[in-house]
C-alpha positions as CSV (number, residue, x, y, z in Angstrom):
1,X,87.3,185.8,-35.0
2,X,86.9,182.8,-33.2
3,X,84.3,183.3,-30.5
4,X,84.2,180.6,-28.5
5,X,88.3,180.9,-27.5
6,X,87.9,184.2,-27.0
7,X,84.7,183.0,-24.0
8,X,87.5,180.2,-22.5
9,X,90.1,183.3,-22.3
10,X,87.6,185.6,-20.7
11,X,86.3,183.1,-18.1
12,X,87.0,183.8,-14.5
13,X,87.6,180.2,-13.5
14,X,87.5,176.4,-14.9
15,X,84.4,175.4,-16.9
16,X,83.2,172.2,-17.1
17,X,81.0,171.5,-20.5
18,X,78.0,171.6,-18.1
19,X,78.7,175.3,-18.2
20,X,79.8,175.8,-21.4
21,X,76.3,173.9,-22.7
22,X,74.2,175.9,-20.0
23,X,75.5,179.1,-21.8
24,X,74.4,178.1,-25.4
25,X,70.7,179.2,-25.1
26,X,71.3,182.3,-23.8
27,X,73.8,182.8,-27.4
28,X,71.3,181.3,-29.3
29,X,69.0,184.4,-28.1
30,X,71.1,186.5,-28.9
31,X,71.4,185.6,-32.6
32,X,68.1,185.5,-32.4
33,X,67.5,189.0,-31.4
34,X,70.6,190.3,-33.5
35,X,68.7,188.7,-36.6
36,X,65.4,189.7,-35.8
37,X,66.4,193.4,-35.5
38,X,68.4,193.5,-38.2
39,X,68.1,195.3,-41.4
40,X,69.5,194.0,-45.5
41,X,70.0,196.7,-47.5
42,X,68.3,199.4,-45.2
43,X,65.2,197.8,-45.3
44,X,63.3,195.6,-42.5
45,X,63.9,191.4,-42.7
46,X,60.6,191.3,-41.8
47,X,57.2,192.7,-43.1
48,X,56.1,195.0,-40.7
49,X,57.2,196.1,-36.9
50,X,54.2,194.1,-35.3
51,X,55.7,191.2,-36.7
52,X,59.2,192.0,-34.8
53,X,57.9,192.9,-32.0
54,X,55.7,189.6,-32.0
55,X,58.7,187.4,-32.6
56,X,61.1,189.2,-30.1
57,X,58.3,188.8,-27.6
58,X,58.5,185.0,-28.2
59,X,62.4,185.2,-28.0
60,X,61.9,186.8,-24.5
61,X,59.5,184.0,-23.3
62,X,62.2,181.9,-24.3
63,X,64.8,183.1,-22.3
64,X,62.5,183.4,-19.3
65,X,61.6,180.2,-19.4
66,X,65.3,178.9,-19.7
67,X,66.5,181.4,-17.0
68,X,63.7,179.3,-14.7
69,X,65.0,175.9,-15.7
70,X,68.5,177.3,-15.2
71,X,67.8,178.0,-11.7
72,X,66.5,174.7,-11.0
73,X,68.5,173.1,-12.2
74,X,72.0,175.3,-10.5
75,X,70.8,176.0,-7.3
76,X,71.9,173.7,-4.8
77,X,70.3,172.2,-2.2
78,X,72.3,172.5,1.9
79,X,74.0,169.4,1.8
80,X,74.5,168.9,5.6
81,X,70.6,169.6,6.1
82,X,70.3,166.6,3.4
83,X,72.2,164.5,5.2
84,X,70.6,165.4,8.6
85,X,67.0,164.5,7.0
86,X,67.9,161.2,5.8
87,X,70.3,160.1,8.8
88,X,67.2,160.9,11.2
89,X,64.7,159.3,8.8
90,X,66.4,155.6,8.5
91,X,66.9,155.9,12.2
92,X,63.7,156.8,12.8
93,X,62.4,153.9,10.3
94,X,65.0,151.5,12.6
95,X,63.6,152.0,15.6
96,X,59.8,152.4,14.7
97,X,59.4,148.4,15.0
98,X,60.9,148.9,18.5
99,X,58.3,151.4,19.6
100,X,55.3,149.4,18.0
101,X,55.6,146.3,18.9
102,X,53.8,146.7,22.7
103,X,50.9,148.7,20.8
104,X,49.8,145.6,19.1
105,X,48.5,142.2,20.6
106,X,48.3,140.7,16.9
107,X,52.1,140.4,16.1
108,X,51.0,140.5,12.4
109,X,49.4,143.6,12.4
110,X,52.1,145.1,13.9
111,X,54.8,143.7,11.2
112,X,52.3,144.6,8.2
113,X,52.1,148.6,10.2
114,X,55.9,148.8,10.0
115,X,56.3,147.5,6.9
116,X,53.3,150.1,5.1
117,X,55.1,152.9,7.4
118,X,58.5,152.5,6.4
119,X,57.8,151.7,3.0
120,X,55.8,154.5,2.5
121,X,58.2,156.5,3.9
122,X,61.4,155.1,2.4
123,X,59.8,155.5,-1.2
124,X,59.6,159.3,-0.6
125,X,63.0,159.6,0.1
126,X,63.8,157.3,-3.1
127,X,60.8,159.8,-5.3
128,X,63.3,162.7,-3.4
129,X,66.6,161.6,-4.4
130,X,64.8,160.8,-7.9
131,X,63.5,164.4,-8.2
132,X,67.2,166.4,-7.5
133,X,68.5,165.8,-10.6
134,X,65.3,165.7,-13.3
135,X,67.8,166.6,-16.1
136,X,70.1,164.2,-17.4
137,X,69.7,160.7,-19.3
138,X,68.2,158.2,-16.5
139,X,65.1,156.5,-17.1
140,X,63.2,159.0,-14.8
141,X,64.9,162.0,-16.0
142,X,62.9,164.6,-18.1
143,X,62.9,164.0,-21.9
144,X,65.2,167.2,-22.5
145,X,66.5,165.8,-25.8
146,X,63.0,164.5,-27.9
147,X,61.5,167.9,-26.2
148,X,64.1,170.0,-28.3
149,X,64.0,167.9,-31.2
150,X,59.9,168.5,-31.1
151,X,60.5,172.2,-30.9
152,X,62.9,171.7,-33.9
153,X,60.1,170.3,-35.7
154,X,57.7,173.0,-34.6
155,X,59.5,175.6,-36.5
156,X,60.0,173.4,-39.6
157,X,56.1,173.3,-39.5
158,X,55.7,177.4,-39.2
159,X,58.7,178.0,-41.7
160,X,56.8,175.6,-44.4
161,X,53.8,177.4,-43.6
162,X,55.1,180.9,-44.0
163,X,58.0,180.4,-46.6
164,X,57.4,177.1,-48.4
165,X,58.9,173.5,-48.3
166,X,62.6,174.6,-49.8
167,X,62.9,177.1,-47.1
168,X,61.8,174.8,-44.1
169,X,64.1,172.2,-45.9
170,X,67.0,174.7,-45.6
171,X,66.9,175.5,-42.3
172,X,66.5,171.4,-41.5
173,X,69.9,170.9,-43.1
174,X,71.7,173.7,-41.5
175,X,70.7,172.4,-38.1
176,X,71.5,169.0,-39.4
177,X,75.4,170.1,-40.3
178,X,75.4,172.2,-37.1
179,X,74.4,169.1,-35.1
180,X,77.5,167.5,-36.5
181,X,80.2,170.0,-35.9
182,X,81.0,169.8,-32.4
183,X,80.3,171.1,-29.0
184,X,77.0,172.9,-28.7
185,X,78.8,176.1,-27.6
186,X,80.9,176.5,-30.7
187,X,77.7,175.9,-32.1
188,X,75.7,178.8,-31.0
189,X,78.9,181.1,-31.3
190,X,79.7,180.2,-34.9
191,X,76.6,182.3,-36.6
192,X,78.3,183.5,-40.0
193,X,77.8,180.3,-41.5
194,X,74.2,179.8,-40.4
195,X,73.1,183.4,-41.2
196,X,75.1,184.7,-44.3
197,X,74.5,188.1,-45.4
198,X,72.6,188.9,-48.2
């Protein structure tokens, strides 16, 4: 059964890949969980219920953690209200030589006031508009992509450490073919080939 058609049919309206890839973590979970809990032969995966409910922990700090970057990331900010701010702020920064210029005898010191005043105040709103959007591929942006990759290689690590090089080196490869294959939602949808049965 193919998943991921069966998640386009369902959907209530038009997806754009954004939301197809925001929905991939929250699958990945899943499998996660679906994994962790479940049993070959009528006996446990893992070695003792401690150890489940230790790695089913971490899975739910996981999802936390992505439900909080979620929300950042999707909740918008009132448009008209930016537009208000930023309208009233160049004005503001437009007329300020206008209401400064009888303050000051020196004429100097009153263009070097304006111009630490507006640039100060100017470079906020550019460190603002910077800070809307901290995930994407801009110079400023968040390193989203070496982050995961990092994690990747965090779990290499423990799997060496708990089950040996040929089973870290397994795992590497599936993620490496997985990588390959497409979109990340038919990705984290498409599980049998990543966990065959035993």
């Amino acid at each position: 059964v193919n998943t991921a058609s069966n998640v386009m049919v369902w959907a209530h309206g038009p997806r754009s890949s954004r939301d197809e890839n925001l929905r991939a973590p929250t699958i990945a979970a899943f499998t996660l969980r679906k994994q962790l809990a479940s049993k070959n032969n009528g006996k446990r995966r893992l070695g003792s219920i401690a150890e489940e409910i230790q790695l089913l922990s971490f899975v739910e700090q996981y999802t936390k953690a992505y439900e909080n970057l979620r929300a950042i990331m999707t909740t918008p900010y009132v448009f008209p209200l930016l537009q208000m701010t930023r309208t009233f702020l160049f004005i503001w920064t437009f007329t300020l030589p206008f209401a400064l210029i009888d303050d000051y005898d020196n004429m100097a010191c009153a263009y070097l006031m304006i111009f630490i005043i507006t640039y100060g105040f100017i470079g906020l709103e550019c460190v603002c508009m910077e800070l809307q959007d901290p995930f994407g591929t801009d110079a400023c942006d968040f390193l989203n992509l070496e982050w995961a990759q990092m994690v990747f290689e965090d779990i290499y690590t423990t799997i060496f450490w708990v089950d040996g090089f040929e089973a870290a080196e397994v795992l590497r490869d599936r993620i490496a073919q997985r990588a390959k294959k497409g979109s990340p939602l038919e990705n984290f949808l498409c599980d049998n080939d990543f966990y065959p049965e035993n």
